[in-house]
Residue frames as a rotation matrix with the C-alpha (Angstrom) as fourth column:
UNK 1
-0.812 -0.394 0.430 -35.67
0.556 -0.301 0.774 304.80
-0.175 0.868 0.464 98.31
UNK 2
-0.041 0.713 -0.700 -37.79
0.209 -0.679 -0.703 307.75
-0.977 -0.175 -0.121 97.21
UNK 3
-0.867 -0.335 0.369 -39.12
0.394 -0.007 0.919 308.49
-0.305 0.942 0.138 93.69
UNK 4
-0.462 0.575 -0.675 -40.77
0.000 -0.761 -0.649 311.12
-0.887 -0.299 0.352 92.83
UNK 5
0.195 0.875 -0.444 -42.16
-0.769 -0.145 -0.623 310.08
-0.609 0.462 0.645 89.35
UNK 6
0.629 -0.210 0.749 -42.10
0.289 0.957 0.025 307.43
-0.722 0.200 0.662 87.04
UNK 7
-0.209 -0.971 0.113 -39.09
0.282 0.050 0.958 306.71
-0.936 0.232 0.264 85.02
UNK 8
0.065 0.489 0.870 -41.21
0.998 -0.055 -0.043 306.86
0.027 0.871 -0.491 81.55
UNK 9
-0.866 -0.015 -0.500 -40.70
0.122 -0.976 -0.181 311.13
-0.485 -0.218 0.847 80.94
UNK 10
-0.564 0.823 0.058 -43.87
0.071 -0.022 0.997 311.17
0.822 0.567 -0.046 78.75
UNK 11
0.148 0.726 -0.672 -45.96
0.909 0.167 0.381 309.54
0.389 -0.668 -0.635 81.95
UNK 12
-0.130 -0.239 0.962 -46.69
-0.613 -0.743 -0.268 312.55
0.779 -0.625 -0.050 84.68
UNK 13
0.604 0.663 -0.443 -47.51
0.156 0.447 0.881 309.95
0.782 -0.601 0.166 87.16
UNK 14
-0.303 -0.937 0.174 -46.02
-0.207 -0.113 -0.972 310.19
0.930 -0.330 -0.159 90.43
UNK 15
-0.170 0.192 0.967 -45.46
-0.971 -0.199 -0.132 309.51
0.167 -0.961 0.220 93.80
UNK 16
0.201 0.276 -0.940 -45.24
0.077 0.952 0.296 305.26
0.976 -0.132 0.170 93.91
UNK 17
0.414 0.182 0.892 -46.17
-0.910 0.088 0.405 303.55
-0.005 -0.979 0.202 96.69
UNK 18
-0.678 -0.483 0.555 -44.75
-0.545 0.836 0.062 299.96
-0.494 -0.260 -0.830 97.79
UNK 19
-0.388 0.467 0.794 -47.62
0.367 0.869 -0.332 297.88
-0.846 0.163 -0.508 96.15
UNK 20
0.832 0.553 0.042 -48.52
0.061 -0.016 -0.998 300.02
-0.552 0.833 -0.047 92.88
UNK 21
0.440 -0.534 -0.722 -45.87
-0.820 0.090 -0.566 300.01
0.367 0.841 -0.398 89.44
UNK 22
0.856 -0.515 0.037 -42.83
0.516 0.856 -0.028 298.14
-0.017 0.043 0.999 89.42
UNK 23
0.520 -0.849 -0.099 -39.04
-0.650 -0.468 0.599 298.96
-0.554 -0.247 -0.795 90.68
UNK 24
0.884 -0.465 -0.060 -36.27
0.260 0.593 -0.762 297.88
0.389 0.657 0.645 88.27
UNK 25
0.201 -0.979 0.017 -32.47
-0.073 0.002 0.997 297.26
-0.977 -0.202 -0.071 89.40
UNK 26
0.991 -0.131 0.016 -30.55
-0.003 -0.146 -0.989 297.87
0.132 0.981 -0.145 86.44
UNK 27
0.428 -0.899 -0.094 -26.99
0.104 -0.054 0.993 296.76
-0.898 -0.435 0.070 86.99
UNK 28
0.892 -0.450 -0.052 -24.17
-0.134 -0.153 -0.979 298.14
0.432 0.880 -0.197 84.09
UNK 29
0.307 -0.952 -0.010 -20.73
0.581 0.179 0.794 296.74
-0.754 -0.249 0.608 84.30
UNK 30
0.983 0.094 -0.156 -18.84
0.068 -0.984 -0.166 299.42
-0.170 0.153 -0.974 82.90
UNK 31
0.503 -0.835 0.222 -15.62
-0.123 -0.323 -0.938 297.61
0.856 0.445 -0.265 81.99
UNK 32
0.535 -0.750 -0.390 -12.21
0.844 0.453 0.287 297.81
-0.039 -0.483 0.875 83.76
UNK 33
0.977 -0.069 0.202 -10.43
0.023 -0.907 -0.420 300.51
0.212 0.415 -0.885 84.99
UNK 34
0.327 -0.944 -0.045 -6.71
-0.787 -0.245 -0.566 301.78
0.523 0.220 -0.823 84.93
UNK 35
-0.207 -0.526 0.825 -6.32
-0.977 0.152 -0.148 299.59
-0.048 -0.837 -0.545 88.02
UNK 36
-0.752 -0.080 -0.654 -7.85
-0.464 0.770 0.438 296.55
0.469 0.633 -0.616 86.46
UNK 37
-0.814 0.580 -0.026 -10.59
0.018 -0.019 -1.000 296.83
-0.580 -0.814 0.005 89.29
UNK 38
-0.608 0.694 0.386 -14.09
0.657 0.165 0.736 296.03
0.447 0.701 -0.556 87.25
UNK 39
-0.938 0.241 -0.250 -16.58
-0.077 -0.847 -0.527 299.11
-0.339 -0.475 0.812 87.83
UNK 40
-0.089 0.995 0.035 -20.52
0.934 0.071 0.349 298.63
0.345 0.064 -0.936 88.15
UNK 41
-0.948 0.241 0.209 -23.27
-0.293 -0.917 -0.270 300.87
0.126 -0.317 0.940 88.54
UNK 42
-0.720 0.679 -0.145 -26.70
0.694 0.709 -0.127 300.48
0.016 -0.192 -0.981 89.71
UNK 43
-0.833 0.551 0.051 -30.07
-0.422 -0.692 0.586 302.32
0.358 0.467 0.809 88.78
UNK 44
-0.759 0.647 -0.070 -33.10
0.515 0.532 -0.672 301.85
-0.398 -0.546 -0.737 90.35
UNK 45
-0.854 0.516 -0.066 -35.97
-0.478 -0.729 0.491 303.06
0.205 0.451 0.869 88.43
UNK 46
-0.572 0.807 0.143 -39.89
0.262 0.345 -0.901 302.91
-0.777 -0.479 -0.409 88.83
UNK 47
-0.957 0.287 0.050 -42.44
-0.008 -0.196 0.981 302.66
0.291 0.938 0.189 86.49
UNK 48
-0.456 0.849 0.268 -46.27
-0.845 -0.318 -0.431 303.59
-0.280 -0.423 0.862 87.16
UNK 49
-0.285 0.123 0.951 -48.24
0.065 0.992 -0.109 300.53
-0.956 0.031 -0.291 87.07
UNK 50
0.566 0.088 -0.819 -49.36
-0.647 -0.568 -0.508 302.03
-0.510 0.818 -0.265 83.06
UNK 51
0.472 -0.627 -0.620 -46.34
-0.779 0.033 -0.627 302.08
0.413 0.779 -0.473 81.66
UNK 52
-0.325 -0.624 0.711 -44.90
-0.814 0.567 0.126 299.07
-0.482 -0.538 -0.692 83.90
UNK 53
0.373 0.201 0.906 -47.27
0.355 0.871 -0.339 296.73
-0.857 0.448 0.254 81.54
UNK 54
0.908 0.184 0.376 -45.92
0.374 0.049 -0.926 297.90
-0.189 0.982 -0.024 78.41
UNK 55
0.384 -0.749 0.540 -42.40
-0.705 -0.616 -0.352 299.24
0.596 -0.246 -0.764 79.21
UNK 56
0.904 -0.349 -0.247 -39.38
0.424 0.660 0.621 297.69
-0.054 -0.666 0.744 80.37
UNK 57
0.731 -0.481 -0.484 -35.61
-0.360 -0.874 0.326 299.31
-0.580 -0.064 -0.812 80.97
UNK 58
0.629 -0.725 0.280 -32.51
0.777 0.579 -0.246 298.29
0.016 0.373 0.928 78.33
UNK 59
0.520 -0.671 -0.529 -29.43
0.156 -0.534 0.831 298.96
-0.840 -0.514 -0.173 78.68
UNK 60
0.816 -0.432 0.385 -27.42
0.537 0.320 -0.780 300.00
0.213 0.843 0.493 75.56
UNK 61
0.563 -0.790 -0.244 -24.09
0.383 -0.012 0.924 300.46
-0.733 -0.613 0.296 75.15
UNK 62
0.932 -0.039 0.361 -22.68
0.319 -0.386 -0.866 302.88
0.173 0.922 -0.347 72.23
UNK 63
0.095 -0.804 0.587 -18.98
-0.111 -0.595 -0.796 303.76
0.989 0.010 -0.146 72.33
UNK 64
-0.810 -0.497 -0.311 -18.06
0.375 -0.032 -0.926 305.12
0.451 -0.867 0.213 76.09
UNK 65
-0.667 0.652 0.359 -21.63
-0.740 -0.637 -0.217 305.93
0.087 -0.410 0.908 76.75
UNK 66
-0.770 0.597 -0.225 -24.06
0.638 0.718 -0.279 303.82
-0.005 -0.358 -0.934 78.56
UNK 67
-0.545 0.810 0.214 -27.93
-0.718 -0.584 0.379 305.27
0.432 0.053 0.900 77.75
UNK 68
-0.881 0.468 0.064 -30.62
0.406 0.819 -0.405 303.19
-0.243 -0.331 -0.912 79.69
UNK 69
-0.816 0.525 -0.241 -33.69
-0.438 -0.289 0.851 303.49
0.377 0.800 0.466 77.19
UNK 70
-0.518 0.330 0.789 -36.92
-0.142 0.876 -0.460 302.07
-0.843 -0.351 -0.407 77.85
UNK 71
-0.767 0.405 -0.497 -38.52
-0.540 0.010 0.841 300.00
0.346 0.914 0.211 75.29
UNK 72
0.017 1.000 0.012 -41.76
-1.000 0.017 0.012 298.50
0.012 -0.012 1.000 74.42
UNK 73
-0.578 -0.481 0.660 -42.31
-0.469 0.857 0.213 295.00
-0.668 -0.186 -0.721 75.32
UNK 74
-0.798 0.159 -0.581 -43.96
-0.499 0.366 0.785 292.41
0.338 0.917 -0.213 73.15
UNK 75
0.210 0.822 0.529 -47.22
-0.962 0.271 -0.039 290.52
-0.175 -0.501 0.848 73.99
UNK 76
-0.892 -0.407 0.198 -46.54
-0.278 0.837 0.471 287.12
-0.357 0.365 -0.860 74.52
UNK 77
-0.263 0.886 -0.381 -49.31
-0.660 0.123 0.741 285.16
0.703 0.447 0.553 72.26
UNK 78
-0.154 0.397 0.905 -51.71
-0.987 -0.020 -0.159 283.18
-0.045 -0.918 0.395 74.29
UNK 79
-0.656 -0.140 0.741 -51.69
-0.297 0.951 -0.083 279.76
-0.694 -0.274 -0.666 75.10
UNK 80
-0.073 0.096 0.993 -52.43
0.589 0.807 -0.034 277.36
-0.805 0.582 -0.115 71.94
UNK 81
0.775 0.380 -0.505 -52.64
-0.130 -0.687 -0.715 280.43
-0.619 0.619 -0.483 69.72
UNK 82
0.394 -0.782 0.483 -50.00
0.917 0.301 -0.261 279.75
0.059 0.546 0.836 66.84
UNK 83
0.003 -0.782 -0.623 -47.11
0.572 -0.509 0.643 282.00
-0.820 -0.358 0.446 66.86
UNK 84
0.891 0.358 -0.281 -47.14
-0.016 -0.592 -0.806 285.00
-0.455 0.722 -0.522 64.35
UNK 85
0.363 -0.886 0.288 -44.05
0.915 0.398 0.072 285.29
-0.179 0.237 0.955 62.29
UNK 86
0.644 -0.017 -0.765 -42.35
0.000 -1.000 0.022 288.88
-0.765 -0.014 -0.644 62.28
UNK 87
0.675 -0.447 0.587 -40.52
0.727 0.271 -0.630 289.40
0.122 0.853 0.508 58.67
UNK 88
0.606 -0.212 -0.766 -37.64
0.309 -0.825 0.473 291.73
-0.733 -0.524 -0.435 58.51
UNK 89
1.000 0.005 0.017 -36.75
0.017 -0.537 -0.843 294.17
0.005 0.844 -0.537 55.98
């Protein structure tokens, strides 16, 4: 597989090698068609090693359209630190 920059359009990095970011498989099941035959797809995306700590790929699913977004992950808190509570509006 060849990739020629990272998945992140913001990032300009480019050019991964085998041992720097991170490669995501991104499998989307896409359902049943006419024939009742279930239809996947697979994506393979890279992220520079950057945006690979802070970035991760989701799939959403809106109507007939499948968008693969990436969002921002969360820091997990650190061992014995108490857990923060997030409120929501």
């Amino acid at each position: 597989m060849m990739y020629g920059k990272c998945a992140n359009h913001s990032c300009s990095a480019s050019g991964p090698s085998h041992d720097t970011g991170k490669f995501f498989r991104v499998d989307i099941d896409l359902g049943n068609n006419k024939g009742g035959e279930c239809q996947h797809k697979t994506m393979y995306l890279w992220l520079c090693p950057e945006c690979a700590q802070q970035l991760r790929p989701h799939v959403q699913v809106v109507g007939d359209m499948v968008r693969v977004q990436l969002a921002r992950i969360q820091p997990l808190p650190l061992r014995g630190s108490p857990a923060v509570p997030v409120g929501i509006n």
